[in-house]
C-alpha positions in Angstrom: 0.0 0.0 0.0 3.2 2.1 0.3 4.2 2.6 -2.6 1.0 2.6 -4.0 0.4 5.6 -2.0 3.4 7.2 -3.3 3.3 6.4 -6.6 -0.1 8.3 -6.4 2.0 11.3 -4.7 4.0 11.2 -7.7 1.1 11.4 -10.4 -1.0 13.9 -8.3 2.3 16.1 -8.7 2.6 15.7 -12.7 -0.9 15.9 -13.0 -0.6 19.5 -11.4 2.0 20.5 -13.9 0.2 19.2 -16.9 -3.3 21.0 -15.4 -0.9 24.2 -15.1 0.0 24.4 -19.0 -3.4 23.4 -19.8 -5.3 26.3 -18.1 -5.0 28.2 -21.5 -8.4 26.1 -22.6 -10.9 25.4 -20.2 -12.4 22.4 -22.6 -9.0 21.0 -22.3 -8.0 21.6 -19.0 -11.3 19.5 -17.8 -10.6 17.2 -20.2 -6.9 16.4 -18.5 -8.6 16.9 -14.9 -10.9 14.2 -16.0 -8.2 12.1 -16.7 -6.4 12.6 -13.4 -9.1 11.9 -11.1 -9.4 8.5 -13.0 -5.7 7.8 -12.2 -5.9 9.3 -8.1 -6.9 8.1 -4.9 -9.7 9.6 -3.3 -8.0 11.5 -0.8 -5.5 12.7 -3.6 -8.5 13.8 -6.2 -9.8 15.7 -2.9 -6.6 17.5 -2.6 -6.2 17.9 -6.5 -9.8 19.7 -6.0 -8.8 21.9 -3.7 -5.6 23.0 -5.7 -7.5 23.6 -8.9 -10.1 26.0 -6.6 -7.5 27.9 -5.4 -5.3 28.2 -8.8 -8.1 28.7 -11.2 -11.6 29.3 -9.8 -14.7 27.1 -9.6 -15.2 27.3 -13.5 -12.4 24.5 -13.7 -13.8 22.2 -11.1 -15.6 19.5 -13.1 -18.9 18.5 -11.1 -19.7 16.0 -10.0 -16.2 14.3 -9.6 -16.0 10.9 -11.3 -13.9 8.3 -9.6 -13.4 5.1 -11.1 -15.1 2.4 -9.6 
């Protein structure tokens, strides 16, 4: 579980950067933010949430979240 956990450190952390030089297009941007919470844990798509709130407003937050079952 370990490395699982950071593994998922390490993705939450690209996925950041690839969110960062997506922000140009919002259709894009969600598209890429779909993708990540796919590829998260829950408490990482959480905390992904929260960064994308603070960076670049509500309009980027996809609702609801969809987390693969």
């Amino acid at each position: 579980m370990k490395k699982a956990k950071e593994k998922s450190i390490k993705l939450l952390a690209y996925n950041k950067n690839v969110l960062s030089k997506m922000s140009f297009d919002i259709l894009l941007f969600k598209k890429e933010l779909s993708k990540a919470y796919q590829h998260l844990l829950e408490d990482e798509v959480q905390e992904l949430k929260n960064w994308v709130l603070e960076n670049f407003g509500s309009q980027y937050v996809l609702q609801p979240i969809l987390i693969k079952k």
